[in-house]
N, C-alpha and C positions, 0 to 999 in steps of 0.2 A: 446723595440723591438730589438730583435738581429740582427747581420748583414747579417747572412743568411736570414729570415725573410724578412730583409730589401732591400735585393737587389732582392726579388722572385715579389717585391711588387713596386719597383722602378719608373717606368714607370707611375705607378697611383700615385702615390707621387709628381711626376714632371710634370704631369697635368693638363693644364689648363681647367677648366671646362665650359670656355666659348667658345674659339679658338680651346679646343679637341686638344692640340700639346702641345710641352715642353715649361715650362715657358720663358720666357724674361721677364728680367725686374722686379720680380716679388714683388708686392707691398702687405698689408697686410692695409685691413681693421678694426676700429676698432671692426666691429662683429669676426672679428678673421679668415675668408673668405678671399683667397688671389686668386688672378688675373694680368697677364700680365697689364703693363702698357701699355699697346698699346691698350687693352681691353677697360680698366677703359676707354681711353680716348673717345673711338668709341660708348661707352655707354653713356656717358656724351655731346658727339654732340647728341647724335636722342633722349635723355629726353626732350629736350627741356630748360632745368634749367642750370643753369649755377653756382648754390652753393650749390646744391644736388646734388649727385650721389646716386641713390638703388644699394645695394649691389645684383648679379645677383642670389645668392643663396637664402638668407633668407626675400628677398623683403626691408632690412631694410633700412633705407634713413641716407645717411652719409654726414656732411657736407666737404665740399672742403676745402683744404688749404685757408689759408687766405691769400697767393701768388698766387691765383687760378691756380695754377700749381699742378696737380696732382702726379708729380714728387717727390714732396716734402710730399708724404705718406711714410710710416714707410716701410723700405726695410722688407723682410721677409729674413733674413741671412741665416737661417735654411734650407730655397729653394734651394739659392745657395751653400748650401755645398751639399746639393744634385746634384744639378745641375753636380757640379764636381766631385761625385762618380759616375754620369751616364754615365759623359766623359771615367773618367778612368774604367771604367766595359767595353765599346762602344770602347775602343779604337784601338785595332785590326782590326773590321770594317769599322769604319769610319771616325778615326784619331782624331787628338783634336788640335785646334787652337792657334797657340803659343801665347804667353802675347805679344813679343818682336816684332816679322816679320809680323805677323795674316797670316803666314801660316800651313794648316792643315797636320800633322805626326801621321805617325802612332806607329814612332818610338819617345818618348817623355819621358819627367820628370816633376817631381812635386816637386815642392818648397813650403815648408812647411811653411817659414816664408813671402815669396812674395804671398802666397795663388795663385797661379798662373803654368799654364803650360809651359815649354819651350821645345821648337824641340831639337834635337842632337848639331844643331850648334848652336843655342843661349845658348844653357847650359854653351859652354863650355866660353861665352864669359862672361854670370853670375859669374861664379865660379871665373872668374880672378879678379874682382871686390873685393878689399879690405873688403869691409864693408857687404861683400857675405861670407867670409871664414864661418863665423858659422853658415850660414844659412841649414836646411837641406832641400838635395836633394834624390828623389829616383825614378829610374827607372817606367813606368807603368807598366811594365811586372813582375816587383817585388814588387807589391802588395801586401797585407795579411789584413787579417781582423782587427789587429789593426790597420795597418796603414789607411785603410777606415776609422776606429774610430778616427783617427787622424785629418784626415781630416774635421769632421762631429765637433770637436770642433775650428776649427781656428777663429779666432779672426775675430771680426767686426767692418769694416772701412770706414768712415765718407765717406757721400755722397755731401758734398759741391765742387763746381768746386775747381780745383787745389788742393783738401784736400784727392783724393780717396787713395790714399797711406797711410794716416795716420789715423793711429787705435784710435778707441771710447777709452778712458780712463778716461774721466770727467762725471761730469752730471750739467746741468745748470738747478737751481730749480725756475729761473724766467720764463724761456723758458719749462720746464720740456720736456728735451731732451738730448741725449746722446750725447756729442761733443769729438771733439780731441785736440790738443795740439793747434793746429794752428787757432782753432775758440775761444779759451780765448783769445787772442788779438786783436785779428777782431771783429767780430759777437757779441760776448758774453761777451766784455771788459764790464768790471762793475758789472755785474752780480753775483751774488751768486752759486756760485759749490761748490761739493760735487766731491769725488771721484766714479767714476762707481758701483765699487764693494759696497759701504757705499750704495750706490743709490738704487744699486739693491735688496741688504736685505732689505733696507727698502719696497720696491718695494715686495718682495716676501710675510715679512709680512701682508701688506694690499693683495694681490695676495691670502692670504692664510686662511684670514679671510672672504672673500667674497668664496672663495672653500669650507669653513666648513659652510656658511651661506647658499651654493648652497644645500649643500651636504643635509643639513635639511630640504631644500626644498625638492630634489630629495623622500628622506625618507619620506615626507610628503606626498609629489606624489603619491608613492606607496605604503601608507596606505590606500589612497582616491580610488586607484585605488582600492588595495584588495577588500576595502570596500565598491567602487561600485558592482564589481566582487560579493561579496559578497552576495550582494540586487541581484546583476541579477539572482545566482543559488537561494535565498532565493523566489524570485518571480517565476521564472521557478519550483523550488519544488512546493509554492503554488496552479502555474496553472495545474500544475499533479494532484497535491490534489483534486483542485477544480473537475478537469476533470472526478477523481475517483470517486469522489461524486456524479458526474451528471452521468457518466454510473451506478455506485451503485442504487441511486433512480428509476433511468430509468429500471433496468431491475428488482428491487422490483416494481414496480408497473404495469410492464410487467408480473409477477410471479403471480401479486395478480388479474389481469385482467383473465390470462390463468386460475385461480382456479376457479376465479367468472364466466367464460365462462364453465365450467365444469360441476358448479354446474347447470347452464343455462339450458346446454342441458342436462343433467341429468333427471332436472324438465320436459322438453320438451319428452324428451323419456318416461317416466313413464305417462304424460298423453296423449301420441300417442298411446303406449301399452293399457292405460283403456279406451279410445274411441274406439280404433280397437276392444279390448274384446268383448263391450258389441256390439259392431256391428255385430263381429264373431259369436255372441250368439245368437242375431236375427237375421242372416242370417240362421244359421242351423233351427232354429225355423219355420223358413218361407218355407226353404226346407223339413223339414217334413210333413208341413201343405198341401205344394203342393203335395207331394207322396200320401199323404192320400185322396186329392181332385182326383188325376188324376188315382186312384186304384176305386177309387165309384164310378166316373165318366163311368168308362171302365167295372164296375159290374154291374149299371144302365142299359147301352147301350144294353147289353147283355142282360138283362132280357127283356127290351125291345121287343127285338128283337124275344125274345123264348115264352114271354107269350098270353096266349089267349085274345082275346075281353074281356072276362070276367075276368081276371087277371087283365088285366092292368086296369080296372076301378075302380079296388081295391087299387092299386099304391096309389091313391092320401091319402090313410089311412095311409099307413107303408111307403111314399116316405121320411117322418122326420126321422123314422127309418135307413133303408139303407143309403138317402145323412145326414151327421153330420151338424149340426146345423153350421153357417155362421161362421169360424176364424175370432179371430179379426185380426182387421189390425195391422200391428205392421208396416208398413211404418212409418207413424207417426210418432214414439217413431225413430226411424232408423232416419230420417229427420230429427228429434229435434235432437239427438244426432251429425251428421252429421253438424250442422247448428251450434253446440256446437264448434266444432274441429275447423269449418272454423273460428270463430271468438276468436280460439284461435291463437293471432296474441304474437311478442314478440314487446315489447315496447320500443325503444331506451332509454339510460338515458341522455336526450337531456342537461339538466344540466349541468351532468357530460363533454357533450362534447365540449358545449360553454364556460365551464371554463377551458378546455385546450387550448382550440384553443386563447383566449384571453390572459389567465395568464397564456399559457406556462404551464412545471412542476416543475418552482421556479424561482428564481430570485437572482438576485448578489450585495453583499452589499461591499462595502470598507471601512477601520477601520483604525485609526493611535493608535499604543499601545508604551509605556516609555518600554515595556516589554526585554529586552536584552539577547536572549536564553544563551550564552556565559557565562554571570554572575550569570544565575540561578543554581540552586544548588537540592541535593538530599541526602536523609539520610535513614537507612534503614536497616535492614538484610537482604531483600528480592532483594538487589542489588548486592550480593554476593554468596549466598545458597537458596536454595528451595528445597521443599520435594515433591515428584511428588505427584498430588494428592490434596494435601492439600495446604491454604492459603497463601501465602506468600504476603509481604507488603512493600511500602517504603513511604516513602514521597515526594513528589517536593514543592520546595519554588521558586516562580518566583522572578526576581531582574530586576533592572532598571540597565543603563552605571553603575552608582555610585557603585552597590553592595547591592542597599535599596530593601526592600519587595513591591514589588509591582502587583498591582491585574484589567487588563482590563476582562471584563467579554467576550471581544469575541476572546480574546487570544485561539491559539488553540492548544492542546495538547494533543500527539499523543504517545503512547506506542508500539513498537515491540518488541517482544520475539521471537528470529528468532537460527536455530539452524545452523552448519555451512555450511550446503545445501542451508541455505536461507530461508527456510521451518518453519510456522510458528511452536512454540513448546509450546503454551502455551492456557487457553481459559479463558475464562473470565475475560479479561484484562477491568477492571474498575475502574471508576473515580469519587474520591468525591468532589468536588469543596465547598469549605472553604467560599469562597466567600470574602478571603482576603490576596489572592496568594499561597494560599496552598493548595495542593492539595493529598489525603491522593488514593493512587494508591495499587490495588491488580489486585492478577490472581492467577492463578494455573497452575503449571507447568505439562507436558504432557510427556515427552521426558527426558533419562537419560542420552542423548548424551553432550558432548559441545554444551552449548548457549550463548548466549549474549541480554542483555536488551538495547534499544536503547529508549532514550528518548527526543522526541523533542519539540521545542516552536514555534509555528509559523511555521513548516517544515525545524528550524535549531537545532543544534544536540547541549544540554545544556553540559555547563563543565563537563568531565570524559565521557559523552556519545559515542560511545556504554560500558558497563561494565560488563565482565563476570561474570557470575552464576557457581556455581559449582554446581551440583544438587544431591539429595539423593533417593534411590528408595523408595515406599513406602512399609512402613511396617505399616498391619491392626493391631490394640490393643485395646484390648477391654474397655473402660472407662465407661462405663454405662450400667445398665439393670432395666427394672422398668414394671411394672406389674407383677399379680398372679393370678392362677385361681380364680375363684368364679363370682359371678356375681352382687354384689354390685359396686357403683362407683369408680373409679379406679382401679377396677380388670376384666380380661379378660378371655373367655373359648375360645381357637383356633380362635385366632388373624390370618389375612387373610393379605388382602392386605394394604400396608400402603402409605401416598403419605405427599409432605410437599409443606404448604403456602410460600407465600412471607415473613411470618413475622416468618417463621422458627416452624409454630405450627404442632404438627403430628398426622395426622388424621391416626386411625387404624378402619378396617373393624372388631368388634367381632363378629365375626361368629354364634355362639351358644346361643351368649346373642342378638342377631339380633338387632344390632343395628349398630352404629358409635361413636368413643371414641375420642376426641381432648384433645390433652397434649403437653405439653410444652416441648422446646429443652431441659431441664434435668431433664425431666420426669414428671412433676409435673402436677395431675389432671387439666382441664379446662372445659370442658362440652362435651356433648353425645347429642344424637338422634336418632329418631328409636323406633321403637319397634313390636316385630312380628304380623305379621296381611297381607293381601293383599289391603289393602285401600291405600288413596295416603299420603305419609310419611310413612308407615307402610313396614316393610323388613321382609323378609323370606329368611336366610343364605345368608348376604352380602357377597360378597366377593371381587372384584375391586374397587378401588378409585382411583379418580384424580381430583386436584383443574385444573381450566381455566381461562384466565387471568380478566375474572371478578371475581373471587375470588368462584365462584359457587364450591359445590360440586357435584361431579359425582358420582354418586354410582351406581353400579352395582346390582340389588337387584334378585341374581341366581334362585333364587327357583322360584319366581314370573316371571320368566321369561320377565323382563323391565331393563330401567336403568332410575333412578330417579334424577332430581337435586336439588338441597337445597343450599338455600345461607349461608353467613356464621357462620349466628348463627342457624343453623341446620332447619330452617323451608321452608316447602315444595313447590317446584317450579311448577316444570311441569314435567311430563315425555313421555316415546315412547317403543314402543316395547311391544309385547304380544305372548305365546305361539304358534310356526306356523313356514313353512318354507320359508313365502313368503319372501321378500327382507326386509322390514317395519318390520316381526317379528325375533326374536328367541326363542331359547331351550336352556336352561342350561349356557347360558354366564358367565364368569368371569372375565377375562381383562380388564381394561378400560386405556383410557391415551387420550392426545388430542393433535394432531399436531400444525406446525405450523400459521395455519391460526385459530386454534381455533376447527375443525372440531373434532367430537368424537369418535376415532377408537374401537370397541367393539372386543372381543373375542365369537365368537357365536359358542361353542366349541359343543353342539348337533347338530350344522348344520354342522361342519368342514368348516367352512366359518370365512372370517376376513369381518367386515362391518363398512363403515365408514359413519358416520352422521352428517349433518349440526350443528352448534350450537343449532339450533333450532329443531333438533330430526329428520328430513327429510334425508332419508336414501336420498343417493350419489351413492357409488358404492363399491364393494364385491372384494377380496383376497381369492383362495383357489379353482376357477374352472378350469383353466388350468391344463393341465398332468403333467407339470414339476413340480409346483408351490403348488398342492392341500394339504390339508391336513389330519393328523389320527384324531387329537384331540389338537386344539388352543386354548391355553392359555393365549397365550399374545400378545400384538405388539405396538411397539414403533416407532416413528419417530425421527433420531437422522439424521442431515442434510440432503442428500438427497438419507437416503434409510427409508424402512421401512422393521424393524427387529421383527421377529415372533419366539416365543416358542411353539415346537411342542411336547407335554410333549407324546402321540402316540407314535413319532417315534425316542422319545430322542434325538432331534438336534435342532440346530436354522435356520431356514429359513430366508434369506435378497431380497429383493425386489426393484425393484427400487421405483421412487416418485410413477410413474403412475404404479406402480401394478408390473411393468413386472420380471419376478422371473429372479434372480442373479446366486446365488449361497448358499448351505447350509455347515454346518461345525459340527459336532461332530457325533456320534452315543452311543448305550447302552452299560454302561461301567463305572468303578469308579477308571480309569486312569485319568492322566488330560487332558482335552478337550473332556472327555468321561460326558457322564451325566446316571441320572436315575428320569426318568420324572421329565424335566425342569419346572419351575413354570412363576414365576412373573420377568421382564426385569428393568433394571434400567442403565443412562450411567452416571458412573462420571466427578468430575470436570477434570481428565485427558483425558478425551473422551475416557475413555475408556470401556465397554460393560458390566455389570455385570449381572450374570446368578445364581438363587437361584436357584441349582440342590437340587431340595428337599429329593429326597430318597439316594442320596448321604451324606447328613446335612452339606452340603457345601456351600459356593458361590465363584464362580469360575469368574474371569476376563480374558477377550481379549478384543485385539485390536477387531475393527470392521470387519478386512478382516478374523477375526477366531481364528488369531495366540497367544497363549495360553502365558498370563503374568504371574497369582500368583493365588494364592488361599488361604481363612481364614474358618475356623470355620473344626469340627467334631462331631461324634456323641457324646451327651453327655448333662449332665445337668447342669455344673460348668462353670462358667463366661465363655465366649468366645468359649463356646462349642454350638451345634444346634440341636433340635427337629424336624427338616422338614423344615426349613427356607421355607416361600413360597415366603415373597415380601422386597425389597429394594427401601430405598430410599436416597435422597444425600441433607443434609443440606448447607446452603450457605457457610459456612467454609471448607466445604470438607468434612465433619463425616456420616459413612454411618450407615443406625436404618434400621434393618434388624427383621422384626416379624418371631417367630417361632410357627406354628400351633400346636404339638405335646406338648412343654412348656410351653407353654399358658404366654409367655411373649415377650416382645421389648429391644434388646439391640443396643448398640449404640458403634462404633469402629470408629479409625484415623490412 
């Protein structure tokens, strides 16, 4: 501390922190706590003890001299050199106490070697003093910061009576105490000394080992601490995790309650609407019957009225004539039906309720794992580059403190791909679990901006994490093409729509050969189904397919106007739909695709209607009667998060939608610019989320974002690898590679 410093801070220096006033006396405990002697004393009467003293700071209990003289504690010297830099700083003020008269001047001097003050007149009677001549003297008003300095080292002088004048120079190591000249022959005759300085190095080395012993402590300290710190952000991330999770589940099964309520009243409104019908139907029924009753009735009365005695005797011959034979009652029927409705009641799922109300919607488990995010480790290309679009991969290895492989199965691990908006840039971030700490990690990159992968253990960030990606945009090339016309196995006449399983197989709609064709990711024959006819299994110009997560096939079977499904090895399920404009039929459909709850959205392009149907073929509800929203001629429509995106090959655009129907906005029009089309076909999104659109009379397929905004484009007119006949449908293999059928070339090729 400098002596500026030193003298801004003075005052709390000199201290006492029991009294609140400047020391006296000031004595030095061994916790290293110092306190007036007058203190200690006034503390040591009301303990009650009489060989303890608590230190008044750290509570610590100090034993009492063994002269029970408190007196005899270690002087703190360092006090009193302050003490006498406060004098001389004060001394203007308040004057300073001569050594010689103990009267207070404000005009004074300092003796360097008496460590002491004298006023003007004792000075001069010091300095006459023979054994004074070397001592030095200096004014207080001629001060200076070394001389302060000077002060702050003067020597330190035994405290035995008659001894205060004579300076510590010894050390007695029987007594282990600082003595003076005059306590080796007194006090300390016999005894073993040391010289001070000898005393004190030795002193400083044990001083110094106990400092470098503290010091590892302290360092220890604050590993413990980081390391609790550590656990508390690592628990705090958890309980967010956790939190995330429980809002997560909570509003999927809030999502999946509002669809299953949809379908509810869906069900409810179509059999309000066929009980109102047929009621509406015998009510007109019953009003015509009465017109006609109350028309004979009133042509009766009349004749009555006008004919002879001899007429009306005749009545009872031709009265079946003129009144019509008795209507049936249709009450009855009106009543049953009626009697039908009322005891169309809805039935709670009483189940479903009493296993919330009991088990909640989960429950929380605690886990101890050797897992150490810090030591786990990553290996990879996919931690450095990525191709938008397409694959990219790395590894994690989890590790224990040590650096060893190790594997809890409820370790949890978490992947972001975050772009430097924070914004995620990546989809299909998944996870293979090894089941012996490895774990083999993909996704596909979305975004050509700067990103960075973060990868964490347990919700702490593993060695290197987060680690930037450099990313590459993609480019479509063409690697594969497989089919030809004809109509034998493995070849195809105006291949339609195509869709891909979980196990990466690709089913194509042949059109002409009215069937369905499955083949393998690099082409190679697997088996078919189908064959033309209107029976069940039997197709007339397939043209839409889609697998559902039972693995079912959807088929669209156009001509027949239904859509069929077939398990996986192509034989016949059930199907819905029939020539007609009710809600239940269509006309000329070709789309198909299946959202996310599993539900069937058709393209029911004769009606200019989008219709979507339970898994179970039970129509739901319709796209395409609003003004904004309707359409010329629908193709297609897909569900990609929460919109639903429609090809209007009519009016050459795409139409977007939200969940529940309600129309967005549309983006292109007629045109073989980009983002121009020439009746759009079949939808597909890739692994970048991003929207692809087979402009079929373009022989293009064109990409956007989902908001419209126009990315890239592959393919032209033509017959030679990489070129297109009509492209009508795409689809996106689990690697990224998109197999895009073309109806005009009567083949399937395959691009990355």
């Amino acid at each position: 501390m400098d002596v500026k410093t030193l003298l801004d801070n003075l005052h709390e220096e000199v201290s006492c922190s029991v009294c609140m006033t400047t020391f006296t006396e000031p004595k030095i405990l061994p916790c290293l706590h110092t306190f007036c002697l007058h203190c200690l004393n006034g503390i040591l009467r009301t303990s009650g003890r009489h060989d303890i003293i608590p230190c008044p700071e750290c509570r610590r209990e100090v034993q009492v001299p063994s002269s029970g003289n408190l007196k005899d504690l270690p002087t703190n010297f360092r006090i009193n050199s302050l003490l006498d830099v406060l004098a001389i700083k004060e001394c203007h003020t308040a004057g300073v106490k001569c050594a010689n008269c103990d009267k207070s001047s404000k005009h004074s001097s300092y003796c360097f070697q008496c460590c002491a003050f004298w006023c003007d007149e004792c000075i001069t009677a010091h300095n006459l003093v023979k054994a004074n001549k070397e001592h030095r003297v200096l004014a207080l008003k001629d001060f200076e910061d070394q001389d302060i300095e000077d002060v702050l080292k003067r020597p330190a002088f035994c405290q035995q009576k008659h001894h205060e004048k004579e300076e510590l120079k010894l050390f007695c190591k029987n007594c282990d105490v600082a003595i003076c000249n005059l306590c080796v022959a007194t006090i300390h005759d016999g005894h073993a000394k040391i010289v001070l300085e000898e005393a004190a190095s030795e002193r400083k080395i044990q001083v110094k080992s106990v400092i470098e012993k503290q010091k590892k402590t302290i360092e220890h300290k604050k590993t413990k601490i980081a390391d609790l710190e550590r656990q508390c952000n690592q628990i705090e991330a958890r309980g967010d995790a956790v939190k995330r999770d429980i809002h997560k589940f909570a509003e999927n099964m809030i999502a999946v309650i509002e669809t299953k309520k949809k379908e509810m009243l869906n069900k409810a409104e179509k059999k309000i609407k066929e009980s109102l019908g047929c009621l509406r139907t015998q009510q007109c029924e019953v009003i015509r019957q009465l017109k006609l009753l109350e028309t004979t009735v009133e042509k009766t009365e009349t004749l009555v009225k006008q004919c002879t005695n001899a007429e009306i005797t005749q009545l009872d011959k031709s009265l079946s004539t003129v009144i019509p034979e008795e209507v049936s009652d249709v009450g009855k029927q009106a009543a049953a039906d009626l009697e039908g409705l009322r005891q169309f009641l809805f039935k709670e799922n009483k189940t479903f309720v009493d296993s919330l109300n009991s088990d909640g919607i989960g429950s929380f488990q605690t886990f101890v794992t050797n897992t150490c995010a810090h030591q786990s480790t990553t290996e990879g290309k996919g931690l450095s580059e990525a191709s938008v679009g397409l694959e990219s991969n790395f590894l994690l290895t989890t590790r224990n403190a040590e650096g060893e492989q190790c594997y809890n199965e409820r370790d949890c691990v978490t992947v972001e791909i975050k772009n430097q908006r924070g914004h995620d840039c990546a989809t299909e971030v998944r996870f293979k679990d090894e089941k012996d700490g490895s774990y083999k990690v993909r996704y596909f990159l979305k975004d050509t901006g700067k990103c960075q992968v973060s990868v964490k253990v347990n919700e702490e960030h593993i060695r290197g994490s987060p680690f930037p990606i450099k990313p590459k945009p993609r480019q479509f090339r063409h690697v594969l093409s497989f089919g030809r016309r004809g109509s034998c196995a493995e070849m195809v006449k105006a291949p339609y729509g195509v869709t891909v399983n979980e196990r990466d197989e690709i089913a194509v709609t042949d059109t002409d050969n009215h069937k369905v064709q499955v083949f393998s990711s690099d082409g190679t024959y697997l088996r078919s189904f189908g064959r033309i006819g209107d029976k069940q299994g039997e197709l007339n110009w397939p043209a839409g397919i889609a697998f559902d997560k039972n693995s079912r096939s959807i088929v669209v079977d156009s001509d027949n106007h239904r859509v069929q499904l077939f398990n996986e090895q192509g034989q016949y399920l059930s199907q819905f739909g029939d020539e007609g404009n009710l809600d239940h039929q269509l006309r000329d459909p070709y789309g198909v695709s299946v959202d996310t709850n599993g539900n069937i959205i058709v393209a029911d392009a004769g009606n200019k209607l989008i219709k979507i149907f339970s898994p179970s073929g039970q129509f739901l509800y319709k796209l395409g009667e609003g003004e904004s929203g309707h359409f010329t001629s629908p193709f297609h429509c897909i569900q990609y998060d929460k919109f639903l995106i429609v090809s209007d090959a009519g009016e050459h655009c795409i139409k977007v939608f939200d969940i529940n129907g309600n129309f967005l906005y549309k983006f292109g029009n007629q045109g073989n610019r980009d983002g121009e089309f020439n009746e759009p076909r079949f939808l597909s999104v890739n692994k970048a989320g991003h929207l692809m659109v087979c402009d079929t009379k373009n022989h293009r397929v064109q990409v956007f974002e989902l908001n419209g905004n126009f990315v890239t484009k592959f393919g032209k007119l033509g017959s030679w690898l990489g070129e297109f006949g009509s492209p009508t449908s795409a689809a996106v293999l689990s690697n990224g590679r998109i197999v895009v059928t073309e109806w005009f070339n009567s083949r399937i090729q395959i691009f990355e």
